[in-house]
N, C-alpha and C positions, 0 to 999 in steps of 0.2 A: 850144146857145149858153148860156153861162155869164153871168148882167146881175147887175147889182150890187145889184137887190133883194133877192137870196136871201142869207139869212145864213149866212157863216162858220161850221161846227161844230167845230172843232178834238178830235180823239179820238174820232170819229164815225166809223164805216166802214160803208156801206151800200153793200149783198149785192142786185142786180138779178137779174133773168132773160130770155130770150126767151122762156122755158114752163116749164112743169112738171116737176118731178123732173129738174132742171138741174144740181143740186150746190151749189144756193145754202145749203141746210141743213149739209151734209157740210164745207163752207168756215166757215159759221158757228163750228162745236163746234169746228175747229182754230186757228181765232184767238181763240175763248174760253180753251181751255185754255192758249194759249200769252200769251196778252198777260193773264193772271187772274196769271201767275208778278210780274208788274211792278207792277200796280192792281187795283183793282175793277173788274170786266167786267158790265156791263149788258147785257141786249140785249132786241129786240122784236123782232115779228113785223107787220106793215100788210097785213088786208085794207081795201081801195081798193073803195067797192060805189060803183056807177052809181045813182042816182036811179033810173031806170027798172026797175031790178033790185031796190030794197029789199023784201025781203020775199020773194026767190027766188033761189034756185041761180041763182051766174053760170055756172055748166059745164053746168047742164040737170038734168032728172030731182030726184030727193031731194035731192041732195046730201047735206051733212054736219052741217046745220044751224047754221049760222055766220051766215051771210045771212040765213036765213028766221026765226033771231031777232033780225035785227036792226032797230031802231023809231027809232031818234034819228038826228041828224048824225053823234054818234058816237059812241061806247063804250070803255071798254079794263078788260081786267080782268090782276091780276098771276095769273102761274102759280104753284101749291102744290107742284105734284105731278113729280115725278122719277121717276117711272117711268111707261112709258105709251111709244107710238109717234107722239104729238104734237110737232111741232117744238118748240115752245116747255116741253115737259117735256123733250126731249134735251140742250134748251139750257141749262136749269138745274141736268140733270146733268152735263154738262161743267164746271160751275165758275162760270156765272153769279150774280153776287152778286142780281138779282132780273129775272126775264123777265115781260114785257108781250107781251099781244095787244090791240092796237087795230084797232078795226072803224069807216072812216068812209066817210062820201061825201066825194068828192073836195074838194068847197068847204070841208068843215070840216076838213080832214086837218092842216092846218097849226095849227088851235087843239088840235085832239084830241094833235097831237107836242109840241102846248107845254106841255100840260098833265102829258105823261109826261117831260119833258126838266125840265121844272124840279125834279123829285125826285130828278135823278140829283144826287151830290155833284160840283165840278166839276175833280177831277182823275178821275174814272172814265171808261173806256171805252163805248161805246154802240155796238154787232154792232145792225144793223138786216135787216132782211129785207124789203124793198120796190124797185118799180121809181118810183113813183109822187112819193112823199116828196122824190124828185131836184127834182121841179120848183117845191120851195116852199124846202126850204134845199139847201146847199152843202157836204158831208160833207167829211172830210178825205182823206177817199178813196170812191171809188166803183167797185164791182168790178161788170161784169156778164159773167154766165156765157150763153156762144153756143154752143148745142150740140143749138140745137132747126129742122128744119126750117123752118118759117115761126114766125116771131116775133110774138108778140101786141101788139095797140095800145100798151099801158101799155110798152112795153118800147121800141119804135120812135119812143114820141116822146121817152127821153129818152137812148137808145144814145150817140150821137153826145158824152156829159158824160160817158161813161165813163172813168174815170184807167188804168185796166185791163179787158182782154176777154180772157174764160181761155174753154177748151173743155172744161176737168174744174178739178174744185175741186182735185185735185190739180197740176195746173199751176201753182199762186201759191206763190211762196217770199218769206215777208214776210222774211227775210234781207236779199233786193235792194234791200226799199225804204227809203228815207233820212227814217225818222219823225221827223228833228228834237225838238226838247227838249221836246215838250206832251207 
């Protein structure tokens, strides 16, 4: 359910999932590269930690150390580096003019996006990578990718706001869709 709290993004596109290696990234680098031909292309990446979980792998075991450094409400650091097997380095080799990884708990997640949204310039694009971010603003589009057996929390509570539900990131022809003049 869409309520009128959530603010409008206009040029916003946020990339959901049901799970893991969905094709949210694979989606990402093809609307980087192709809407970078038009504007400046931004994008980020939201890890979403649980209070309960700061300071441990949400998936179990080591993990990848993401969580287990993470200490505040919240954090975001810009990515440097373009080369590397990180989302957020593929993303900024695709063409991105500057990629963000933000780290929050969910209460601050809306101060930690304001905080990187206000940097953007505001005719740039902004490629997000979160399911979570759906329920504080209103993207201009909202893709989520269904291709995963059972779907996790963060996914199910905000499906239902989905503008599009693809099964491979090759499924989306932004051709079809009618971006209007922003």
């Amino acid at each position: 359910m869409k309520t009128m709290s959530e603010p409008y993004l206009p040029r916003v596109i946020q990339i959901g999932s049901t799970g893991r290696n969905s094709g949210k990234t694979t989606l990402a680098l093809e609307l980087i590269r192709h809407l970078r031909q038009e504007r400046p292309v931004y994008s980020l990446k939201i890890i979403t930690i649980k209070p309960q979980q700061k300071g441990h792998c949400q998936r179990g075991g080591l993990g990848c150390g993401i969580c287990t450094a993470f200490t505040g409400g919240y954090e975001w650091q810009e990515e440097t580096v373009t080369k590397g097997s990180k989302d957020t380095c593929q993303m900024l080799a695709a063409g991105s003019t500057k990629t963000f990884l933000l780290k929050a708990v969910e209460e601050q997640l809306a101060a930690g996006f304001a905080e990187i949204y206000r940097q953007l310039p505001p005719e740039a694009w902004l490629i997000c990578e979160s399911n979570t971010l759906r329920k504080v603003v209103r993207p201009q589009l909202f893709v989520m990718m269904d291709n995963q057996k059972k779907a996790k929390p963060s996914a199910v509570a905000v499906f239902q706001q989905a503008d599009v539900v693809l099964q491979k990131a090759t499924d989306f022809d932004w051709r079809q869709l009618a971006w209007g003049n922003v």
